[in-house]
C-alpha positions as CSV (number, residue, x, y, z in Angstrom):
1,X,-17.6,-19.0,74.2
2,X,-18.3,-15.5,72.2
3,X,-15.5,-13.5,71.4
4,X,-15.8,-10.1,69.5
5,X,-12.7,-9.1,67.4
6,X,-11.7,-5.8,66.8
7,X,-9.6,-4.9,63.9
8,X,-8.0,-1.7,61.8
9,X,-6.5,-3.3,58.8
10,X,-6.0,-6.2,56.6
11,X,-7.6,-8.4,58.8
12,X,-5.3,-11.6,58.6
13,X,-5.2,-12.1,62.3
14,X,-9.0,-12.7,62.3
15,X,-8.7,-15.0,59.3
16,X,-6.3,-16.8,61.6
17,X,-9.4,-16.9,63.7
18,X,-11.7,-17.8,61.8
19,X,-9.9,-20.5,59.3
20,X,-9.1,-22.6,63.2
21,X,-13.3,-22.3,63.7
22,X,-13.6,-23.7,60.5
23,X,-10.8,-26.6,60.9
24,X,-12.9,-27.3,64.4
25,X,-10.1,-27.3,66.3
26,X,-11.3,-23.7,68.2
27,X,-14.3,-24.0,69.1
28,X,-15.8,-20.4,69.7
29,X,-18.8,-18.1,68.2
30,X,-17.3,-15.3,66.5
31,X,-19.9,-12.7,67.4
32,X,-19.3,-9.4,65.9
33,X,-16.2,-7.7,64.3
34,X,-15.7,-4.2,64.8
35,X,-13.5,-1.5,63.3
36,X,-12.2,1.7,63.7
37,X,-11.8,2.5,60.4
38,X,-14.5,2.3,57.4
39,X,-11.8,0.8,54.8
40,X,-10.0,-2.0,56.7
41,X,-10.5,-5.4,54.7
42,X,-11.0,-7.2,57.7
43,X,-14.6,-6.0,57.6
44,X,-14.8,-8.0,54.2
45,X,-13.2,-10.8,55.6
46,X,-15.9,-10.8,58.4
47,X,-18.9,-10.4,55.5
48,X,-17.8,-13.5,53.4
49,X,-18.4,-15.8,56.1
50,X,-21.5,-14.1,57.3
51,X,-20.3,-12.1,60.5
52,X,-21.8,-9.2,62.4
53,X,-19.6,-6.1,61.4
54,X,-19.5,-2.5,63.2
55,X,-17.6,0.0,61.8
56,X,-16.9,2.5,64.7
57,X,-15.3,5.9,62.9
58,X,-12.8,7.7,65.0
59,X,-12.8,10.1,61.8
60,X,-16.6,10.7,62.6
61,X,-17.0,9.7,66.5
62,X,-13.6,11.6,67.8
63,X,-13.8,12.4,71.6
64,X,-17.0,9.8,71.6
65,X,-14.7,6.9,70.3
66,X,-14.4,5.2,73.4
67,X,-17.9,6.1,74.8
68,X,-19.3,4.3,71.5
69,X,-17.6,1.1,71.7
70,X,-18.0,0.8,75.6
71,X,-21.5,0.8,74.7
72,X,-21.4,-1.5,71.8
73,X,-18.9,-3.9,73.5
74,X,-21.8,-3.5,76.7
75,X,-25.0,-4.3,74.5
76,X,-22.7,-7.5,72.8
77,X,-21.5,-8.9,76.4
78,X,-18.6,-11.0,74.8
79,X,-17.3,-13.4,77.0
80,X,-13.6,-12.6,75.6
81,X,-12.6,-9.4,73.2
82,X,-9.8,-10.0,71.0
83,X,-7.7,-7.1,69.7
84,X,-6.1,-8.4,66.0
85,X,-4.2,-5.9,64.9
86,X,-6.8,-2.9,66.2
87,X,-4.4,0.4,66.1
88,X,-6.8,2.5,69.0
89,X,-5.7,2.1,72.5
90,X,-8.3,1.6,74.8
91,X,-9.9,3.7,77.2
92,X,-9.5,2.9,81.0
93,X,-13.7,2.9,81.1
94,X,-13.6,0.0,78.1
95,X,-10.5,-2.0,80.2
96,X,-12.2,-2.0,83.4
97,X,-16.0,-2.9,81.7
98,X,-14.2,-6.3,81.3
99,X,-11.5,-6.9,83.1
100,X,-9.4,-9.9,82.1
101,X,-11.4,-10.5,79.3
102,X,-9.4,-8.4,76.5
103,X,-6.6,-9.9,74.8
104,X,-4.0,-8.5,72.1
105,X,-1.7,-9.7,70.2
106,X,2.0,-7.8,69.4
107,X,4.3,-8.4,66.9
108,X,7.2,-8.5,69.2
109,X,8.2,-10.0,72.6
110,X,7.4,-7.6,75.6
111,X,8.3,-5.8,77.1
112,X,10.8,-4.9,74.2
113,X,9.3,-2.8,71.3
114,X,5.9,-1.6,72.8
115,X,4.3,0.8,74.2
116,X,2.6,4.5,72.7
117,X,3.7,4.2,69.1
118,X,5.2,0.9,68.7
119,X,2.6,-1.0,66.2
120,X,2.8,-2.6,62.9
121,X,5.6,-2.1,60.3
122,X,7.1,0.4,62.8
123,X,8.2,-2.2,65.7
124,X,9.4,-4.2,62.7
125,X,12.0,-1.8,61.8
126,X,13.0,-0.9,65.5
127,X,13.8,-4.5,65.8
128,X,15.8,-4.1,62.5
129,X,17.7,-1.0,63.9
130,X,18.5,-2.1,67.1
131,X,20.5,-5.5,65.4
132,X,18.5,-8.1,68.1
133,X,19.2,-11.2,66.7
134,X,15.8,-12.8,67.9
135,X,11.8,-11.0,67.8
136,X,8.7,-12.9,68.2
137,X,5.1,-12.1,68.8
138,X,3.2,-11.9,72.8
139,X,-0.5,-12.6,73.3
140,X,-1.2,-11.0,76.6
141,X,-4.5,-9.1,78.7
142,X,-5.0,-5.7,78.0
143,X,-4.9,-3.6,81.0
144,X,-4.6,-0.1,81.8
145,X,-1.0,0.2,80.8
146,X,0.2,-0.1,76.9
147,X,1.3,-3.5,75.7
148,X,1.5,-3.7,79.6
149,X,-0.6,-6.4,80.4
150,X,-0.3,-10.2,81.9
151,X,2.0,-12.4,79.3
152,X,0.2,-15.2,78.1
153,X,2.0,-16.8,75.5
154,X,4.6,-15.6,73.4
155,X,7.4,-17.2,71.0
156,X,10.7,-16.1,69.2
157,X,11.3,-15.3,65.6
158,X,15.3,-15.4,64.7
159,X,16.3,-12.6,63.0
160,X,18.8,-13.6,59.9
161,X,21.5,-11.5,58.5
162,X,19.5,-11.0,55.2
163,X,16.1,-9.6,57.0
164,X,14.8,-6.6,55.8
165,X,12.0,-5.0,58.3
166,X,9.7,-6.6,55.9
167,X,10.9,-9.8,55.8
168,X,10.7,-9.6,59.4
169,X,7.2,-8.5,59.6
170,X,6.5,-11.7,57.6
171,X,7.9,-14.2,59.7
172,X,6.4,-12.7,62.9
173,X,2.8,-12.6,61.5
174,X,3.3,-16.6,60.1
175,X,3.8,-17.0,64.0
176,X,0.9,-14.7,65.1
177,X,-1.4,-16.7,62.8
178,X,-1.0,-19.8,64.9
179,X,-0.4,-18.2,68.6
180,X,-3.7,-16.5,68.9
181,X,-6.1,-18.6,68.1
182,X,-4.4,-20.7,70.6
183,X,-4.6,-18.4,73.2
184,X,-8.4,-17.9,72.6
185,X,-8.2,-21.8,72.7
186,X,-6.5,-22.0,75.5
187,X,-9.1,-19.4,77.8
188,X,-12.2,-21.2,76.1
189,X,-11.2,-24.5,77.6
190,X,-10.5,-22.6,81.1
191,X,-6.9,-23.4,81.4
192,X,-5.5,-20.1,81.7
193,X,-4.8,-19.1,85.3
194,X,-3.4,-15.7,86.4
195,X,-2.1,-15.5,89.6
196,X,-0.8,-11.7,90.3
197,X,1.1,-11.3,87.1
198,X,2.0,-14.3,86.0
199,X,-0.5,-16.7,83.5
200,X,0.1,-20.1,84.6
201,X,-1.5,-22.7,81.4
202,X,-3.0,-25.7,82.6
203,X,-2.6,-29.4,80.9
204,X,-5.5,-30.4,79.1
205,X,-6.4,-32.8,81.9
206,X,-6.0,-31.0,84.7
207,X,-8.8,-30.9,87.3
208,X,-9.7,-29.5,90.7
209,X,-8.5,-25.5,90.0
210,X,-10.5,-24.5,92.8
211,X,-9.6,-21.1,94.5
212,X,-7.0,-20.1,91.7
213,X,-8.1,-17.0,89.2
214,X,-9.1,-19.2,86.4
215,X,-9.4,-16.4,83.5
C-alpha cells in the first residue's frame, strides 16, 4: 500500500512511521511527504531516509493552497493519506477526491478538545484547564467536518496531579507514536470496516467480509 504523509512541524509522527517500516512490522511504501511549510523538520526526516518531499507554501500559494495539493495528491494517487501533525484543514474538493482514504491523528479523545483551533500545544493546555482527569489521542477519517470524522482507534492518557500542559503533551505523543502506525496497519491488511459511523476492526483471521465497506 502507498501512503503519502502530510506534515507542518517536527515531524515525529512520521518517524513513528517510518521507524515501524523499518522494524517490518508495517508494511507500506512511504511515497511522498508533503508540507505546508518550507521549515518543518519533518522534511529532513523524510530526506535522510531517501523520501520524496513537497513543500506546498501557504505563505506563497494562499487562496491556491488547496487547488495545489488536490493536484499533487491527484498526480501521486495514494492509496491512503496520512495527516501527522499537518496544521491546514482541508478543503472539501481534497476530502471528497478520496473519500475514506485520509486519516488524522489528534492529540486528544474526540469529540472533546477539537474542532477550528484545537491543535497542538493548545488542546494540551485546554485539557489542563478544564481539570479532566484522563486525555488520550484518536486516529479517525477525515471528512468534511473538523476532527469530525469516523473514530478508528483511540486510547486514554491519565492525567496526574503534577502534569503541566507539557508534560501532558508528552505522554499523549509517546501514545500517538504507537497508535498510528497501527491504524495504517490495520487499513493495509483490510480489516477496517465502516459501517455508517462506526469502524468496526477485524481479527487478523477473519475471512469472508463480503458486502461490508471494507475501508
Amino acid at each position: 500500500m502507498n501512503i503519502v504523509v502530510l506534515v507542518s512541524g517536527r515531524g515525529t509522527d512520521l518517524q513513528s512511521i517510518i521507524d515501524a517500516t523499518q522494524e517490518g512490522w508495517l508494511k507500506v511504501n512511504i511515497q511522498a511527504v508533503i508540507s505546508d511549510k518550507e521549515d518543518a523538520y519533518a522534511l529532513e526526516r523524510a530526506k535522510q531516509h531517501g523520501i520524496p518531499t513537497y513543500v506546498l507554501s501557504k505563505k506563497v500559494l494562499k487562496s491556491e493552497f488547496q487547488e495545489a495539493l488536490l493536484n499533487l495528491l491527484t498526480m501521486l494517487s495514494p492509496d491512503l493519506v496520512v495527516l501527522a501533525g499537518f496544521l491546514t484543514i482541508l478543503g472539501p474538493q481534497v476530502v471528497e477526491r478520496f473519500p475514506q482514504k485520509i486519516i488524522n491523528i489528534h492529540p486528544a479523545l474526540l469529540p472533546s478538545f477539537c474542532g477550528k483551533g484545537f491543535y497542538g500545544m493548545k488542546v494540551h493546555e485546554a485539557v489542563y484547564e478544564s481539570g479532566v482527569k484522563y486525555t488520550g489521542c484518536t486516529v479517525h477519517f477525515v471528512d468534511a467536518g473538523v476532527d469530525a470524522g469516523p473514530i478508528i482507534l483511540q486510547e486514554v492518557v491519565k492525567v496526574d496531579d503534577d502534569d503541566t500542559p507539557e508534560t501532558i503533551a508528552e505522554k499523549v505523543l509517546e501514545v500517538e507514536h504507537r497508535l498510528l502506525p497501527t491504524a495504517i496497519k490495520l487499513i493495509s491488511e483490510g480489516r477496517v470496516v465502516l459501517e455508517g459511523r462506526r469502524v468496526r476492526i477485524l481479527p487478523a483471521s477473519s475471512e469472508g467480509s463480503e458486502g461490508r465497506n471494507e475501508v
